[in-house]
DSSP file (Angstrom, degrees, kcal/mol; ACC not computed):
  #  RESIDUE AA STRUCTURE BP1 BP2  ACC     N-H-->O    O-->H-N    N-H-->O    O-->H-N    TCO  KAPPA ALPHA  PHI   PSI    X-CA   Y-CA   Z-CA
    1    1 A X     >        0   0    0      0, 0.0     4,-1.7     0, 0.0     5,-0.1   0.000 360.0 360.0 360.0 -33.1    0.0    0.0    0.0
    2    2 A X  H >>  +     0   0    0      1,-0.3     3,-2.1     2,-0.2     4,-1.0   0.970 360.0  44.2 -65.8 -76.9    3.1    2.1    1.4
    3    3 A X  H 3> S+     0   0    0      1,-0.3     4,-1.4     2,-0.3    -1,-0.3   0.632 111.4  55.3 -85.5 -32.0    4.9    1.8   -2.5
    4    4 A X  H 3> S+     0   0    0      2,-0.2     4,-3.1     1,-0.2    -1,-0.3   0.993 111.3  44.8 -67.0 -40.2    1.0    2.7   -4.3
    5    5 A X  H <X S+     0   0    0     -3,-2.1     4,-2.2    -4,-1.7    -2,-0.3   0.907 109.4  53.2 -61.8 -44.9    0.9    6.2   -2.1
    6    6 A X  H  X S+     0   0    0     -4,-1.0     4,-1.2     2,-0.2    -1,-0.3   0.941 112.6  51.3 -83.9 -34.5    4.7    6.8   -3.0
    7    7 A X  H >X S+     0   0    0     -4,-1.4     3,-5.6     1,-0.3     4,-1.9   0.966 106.7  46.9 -31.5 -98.1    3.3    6.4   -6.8
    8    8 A X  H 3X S+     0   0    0     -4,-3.1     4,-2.0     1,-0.3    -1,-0.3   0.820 109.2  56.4 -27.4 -50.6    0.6    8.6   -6.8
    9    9 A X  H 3X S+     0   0    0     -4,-2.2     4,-2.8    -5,-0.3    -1,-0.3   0.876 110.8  43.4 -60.3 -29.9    2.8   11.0   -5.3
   10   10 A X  H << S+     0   0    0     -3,-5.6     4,-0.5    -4,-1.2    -1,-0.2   0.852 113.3  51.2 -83.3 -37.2    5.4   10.7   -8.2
   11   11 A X  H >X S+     0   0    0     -4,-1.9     3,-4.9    -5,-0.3     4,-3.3   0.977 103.8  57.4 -68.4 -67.4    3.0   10.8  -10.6
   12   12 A X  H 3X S+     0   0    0     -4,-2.0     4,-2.5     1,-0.3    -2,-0.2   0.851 105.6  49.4  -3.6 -76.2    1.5   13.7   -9.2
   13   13 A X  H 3X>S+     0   0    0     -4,-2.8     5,-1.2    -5,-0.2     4,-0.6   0.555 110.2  51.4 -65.3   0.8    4.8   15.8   -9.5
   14   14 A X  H <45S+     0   0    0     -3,-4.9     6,-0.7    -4,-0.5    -2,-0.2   0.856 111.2  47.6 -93.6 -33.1    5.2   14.8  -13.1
   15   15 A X  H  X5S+     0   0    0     -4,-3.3     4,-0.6     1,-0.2    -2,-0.2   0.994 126.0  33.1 -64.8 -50.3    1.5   15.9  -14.1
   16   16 A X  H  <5S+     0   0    0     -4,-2.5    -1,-0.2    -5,-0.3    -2,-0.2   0.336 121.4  42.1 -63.5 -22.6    2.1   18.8  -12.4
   17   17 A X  T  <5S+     0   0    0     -4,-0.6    -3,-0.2    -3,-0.1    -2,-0.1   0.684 131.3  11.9 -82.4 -88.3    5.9   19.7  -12.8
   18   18 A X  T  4<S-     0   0    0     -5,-1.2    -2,-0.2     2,-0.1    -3,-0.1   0.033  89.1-129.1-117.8  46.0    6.4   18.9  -16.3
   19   19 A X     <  +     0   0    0     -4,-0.6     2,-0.6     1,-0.1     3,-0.3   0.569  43.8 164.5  39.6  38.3    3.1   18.4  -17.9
   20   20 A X        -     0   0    0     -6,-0.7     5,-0.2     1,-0.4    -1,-0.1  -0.832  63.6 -31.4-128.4 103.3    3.8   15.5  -19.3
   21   21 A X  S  > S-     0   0    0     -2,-0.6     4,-1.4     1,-0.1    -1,-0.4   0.946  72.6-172.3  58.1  81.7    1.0   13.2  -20.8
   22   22 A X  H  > S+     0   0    0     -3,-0.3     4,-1.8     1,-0.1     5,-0.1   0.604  73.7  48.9 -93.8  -3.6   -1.5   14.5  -18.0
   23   23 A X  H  > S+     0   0    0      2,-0.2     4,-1.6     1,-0.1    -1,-0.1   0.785 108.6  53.0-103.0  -6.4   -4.4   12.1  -18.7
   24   24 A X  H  > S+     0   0    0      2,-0.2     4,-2.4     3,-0.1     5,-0.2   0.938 113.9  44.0 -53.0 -66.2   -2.2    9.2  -18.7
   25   25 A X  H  X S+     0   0    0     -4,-1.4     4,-4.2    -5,-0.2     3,-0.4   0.816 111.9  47.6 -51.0 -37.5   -1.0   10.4  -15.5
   26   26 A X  H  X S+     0   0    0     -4,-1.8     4,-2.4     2,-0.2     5,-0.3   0.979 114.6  56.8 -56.1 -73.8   -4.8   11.3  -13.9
   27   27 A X  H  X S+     0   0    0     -4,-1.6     4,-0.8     1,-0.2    -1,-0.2   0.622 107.5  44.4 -23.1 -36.5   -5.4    7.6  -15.4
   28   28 A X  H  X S+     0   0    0     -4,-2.4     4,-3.5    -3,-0.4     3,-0.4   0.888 113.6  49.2 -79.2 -61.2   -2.5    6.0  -13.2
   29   29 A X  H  X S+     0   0    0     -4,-4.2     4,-1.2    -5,-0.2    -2,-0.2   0.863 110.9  45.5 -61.8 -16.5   -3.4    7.8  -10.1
   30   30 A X  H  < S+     0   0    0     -4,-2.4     4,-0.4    -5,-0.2    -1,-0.2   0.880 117.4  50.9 -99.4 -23.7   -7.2    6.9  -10.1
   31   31 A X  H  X S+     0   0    0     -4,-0.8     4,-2.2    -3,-0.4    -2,-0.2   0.805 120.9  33.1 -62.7 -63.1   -5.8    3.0  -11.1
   32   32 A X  H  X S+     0   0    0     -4,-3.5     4,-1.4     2,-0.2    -2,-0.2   0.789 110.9  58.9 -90.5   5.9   -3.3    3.0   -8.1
   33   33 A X  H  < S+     0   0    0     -4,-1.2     4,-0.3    -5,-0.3    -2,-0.2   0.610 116.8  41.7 -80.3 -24.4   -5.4    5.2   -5.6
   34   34 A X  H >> S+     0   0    0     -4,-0.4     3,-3.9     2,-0.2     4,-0.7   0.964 110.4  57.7 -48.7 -93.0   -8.0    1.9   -6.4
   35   35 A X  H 3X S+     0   0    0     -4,-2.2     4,-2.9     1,-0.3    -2,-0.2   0.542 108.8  37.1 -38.2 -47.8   -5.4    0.0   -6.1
   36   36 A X  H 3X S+     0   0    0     -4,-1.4     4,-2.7     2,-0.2    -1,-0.3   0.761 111.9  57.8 -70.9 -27.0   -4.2    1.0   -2.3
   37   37 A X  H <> S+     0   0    0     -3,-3.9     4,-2.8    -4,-0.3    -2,-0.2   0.956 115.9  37.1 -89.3 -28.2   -7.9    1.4   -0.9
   38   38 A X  H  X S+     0   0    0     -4,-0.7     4,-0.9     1,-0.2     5,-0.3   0.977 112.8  58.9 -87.2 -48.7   -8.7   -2.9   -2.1
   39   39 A X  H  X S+     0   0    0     -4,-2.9     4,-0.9     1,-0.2    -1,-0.2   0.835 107.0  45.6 -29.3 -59.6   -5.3   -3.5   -1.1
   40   40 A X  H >X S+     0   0    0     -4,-2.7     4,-4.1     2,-0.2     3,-1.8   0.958 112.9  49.6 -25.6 -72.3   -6.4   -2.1    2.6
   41   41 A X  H 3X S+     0   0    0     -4,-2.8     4,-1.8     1,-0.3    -2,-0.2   0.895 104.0  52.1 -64.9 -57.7   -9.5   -4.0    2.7
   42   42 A X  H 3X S+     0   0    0     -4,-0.9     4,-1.8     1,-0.3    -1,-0.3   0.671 114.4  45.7 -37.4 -27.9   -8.2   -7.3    1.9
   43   43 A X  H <X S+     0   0    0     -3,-1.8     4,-2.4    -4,-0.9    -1,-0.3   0.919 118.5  46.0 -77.7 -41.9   -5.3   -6.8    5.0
   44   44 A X  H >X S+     0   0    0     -4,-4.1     4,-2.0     2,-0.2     3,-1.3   0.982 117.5  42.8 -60.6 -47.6   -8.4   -5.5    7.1
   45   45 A X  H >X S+     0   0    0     -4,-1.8     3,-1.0     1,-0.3     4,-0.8   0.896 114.1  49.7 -41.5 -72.5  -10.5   -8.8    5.7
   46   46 A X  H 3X S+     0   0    0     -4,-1.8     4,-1.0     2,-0.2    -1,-0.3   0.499 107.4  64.9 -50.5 -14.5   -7.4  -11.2    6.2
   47   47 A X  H <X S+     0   0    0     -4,-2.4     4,-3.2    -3,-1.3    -1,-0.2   0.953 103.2  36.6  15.3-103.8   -7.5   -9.6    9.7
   48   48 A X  H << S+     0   0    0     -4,-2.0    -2,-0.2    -3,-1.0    -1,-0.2   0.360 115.9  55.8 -77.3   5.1  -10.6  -10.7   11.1
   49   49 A X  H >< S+     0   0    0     -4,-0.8     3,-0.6    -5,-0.3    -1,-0.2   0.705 103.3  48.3 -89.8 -19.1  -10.5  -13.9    9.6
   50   50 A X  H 3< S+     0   0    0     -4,-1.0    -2,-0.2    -5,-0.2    -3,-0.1   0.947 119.6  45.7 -77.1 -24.8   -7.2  -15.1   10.9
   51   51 A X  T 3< S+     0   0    0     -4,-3.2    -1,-0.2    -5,-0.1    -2,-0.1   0.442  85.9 109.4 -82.7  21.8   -8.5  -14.0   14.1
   52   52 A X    <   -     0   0    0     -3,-0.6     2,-0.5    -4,-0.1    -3,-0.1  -0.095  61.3-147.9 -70.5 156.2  -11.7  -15.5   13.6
   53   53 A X        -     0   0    0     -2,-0.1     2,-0.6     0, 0.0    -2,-0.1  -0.991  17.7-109.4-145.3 142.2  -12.0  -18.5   16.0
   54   54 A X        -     0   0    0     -2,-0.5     4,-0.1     1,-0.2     3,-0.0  -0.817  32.0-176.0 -78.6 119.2  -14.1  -22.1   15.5
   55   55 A X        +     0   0    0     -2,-0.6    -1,-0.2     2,-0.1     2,-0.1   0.725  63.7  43.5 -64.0 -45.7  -17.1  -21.8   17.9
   56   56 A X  S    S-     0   0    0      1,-0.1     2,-0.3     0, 0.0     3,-0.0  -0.526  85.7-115.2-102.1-179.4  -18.7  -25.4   17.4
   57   57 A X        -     0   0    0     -2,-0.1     2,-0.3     4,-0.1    -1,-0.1  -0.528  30.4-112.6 -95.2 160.1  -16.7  -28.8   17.2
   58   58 A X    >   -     0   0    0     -2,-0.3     3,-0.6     1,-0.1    -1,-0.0  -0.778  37.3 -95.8-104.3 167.5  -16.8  -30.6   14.3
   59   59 A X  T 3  S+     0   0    0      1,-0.3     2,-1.1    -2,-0.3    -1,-0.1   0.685 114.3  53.5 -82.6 -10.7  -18.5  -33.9   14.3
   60   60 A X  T 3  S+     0   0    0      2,-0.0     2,-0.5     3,-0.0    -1,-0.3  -0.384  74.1 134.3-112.3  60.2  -15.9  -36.3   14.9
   61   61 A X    <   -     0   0    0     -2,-1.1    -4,-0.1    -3,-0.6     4,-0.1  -0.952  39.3-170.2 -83.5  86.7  -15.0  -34.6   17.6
   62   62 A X        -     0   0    0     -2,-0.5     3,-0.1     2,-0.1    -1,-0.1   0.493  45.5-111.2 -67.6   3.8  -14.5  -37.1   20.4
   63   63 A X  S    S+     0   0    0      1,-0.2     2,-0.2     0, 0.0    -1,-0.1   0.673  91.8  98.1  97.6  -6.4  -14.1  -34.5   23.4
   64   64 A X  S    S-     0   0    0      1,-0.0     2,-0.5     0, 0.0    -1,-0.2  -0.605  73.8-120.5-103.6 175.8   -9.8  -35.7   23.7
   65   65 A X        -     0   0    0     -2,-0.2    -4,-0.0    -3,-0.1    -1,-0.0  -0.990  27.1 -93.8-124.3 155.1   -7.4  -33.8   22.2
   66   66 A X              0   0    0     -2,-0.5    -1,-0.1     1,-0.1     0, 0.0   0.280 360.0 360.0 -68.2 157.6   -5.1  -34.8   19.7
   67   67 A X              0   0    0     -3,-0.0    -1,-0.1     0, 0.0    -2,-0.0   0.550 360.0 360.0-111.5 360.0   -1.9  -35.9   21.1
């Protein structure tokens, strides 16, 4: 996510600096500014699911635990 933000930022200074192919550049930032916010959710998703916890047993569960 760190490495999309420093993108956009470079791109930024180029549209903006030296004018150069500014709808490419708009194109690129709106493509890695996407890119960083699904990046996010997928660490928030993979988050809560490794810390997601099995509530029931499963059925061939005998009650021991495995040795």
């Amino acid at each position: 996510m760190g490495e999309c933000n420093e993108i956009i930022v470079s791109l930024e200074h180029v549209k903006d600096i030296y004018k150069i192919e500014v709808d490419l550049c708009k194109e690129l930032v709106y493509t890695y500014d996407k890119s960083a916010r699904q990046l996010f959710k997928l660490a928030e998703a993979w988050d809560s699911f490794k810390n997601r916890r099995r509530k029931t047993k499963p059925m061939n569960d005998t009650g021991r635990d495995a040795v």
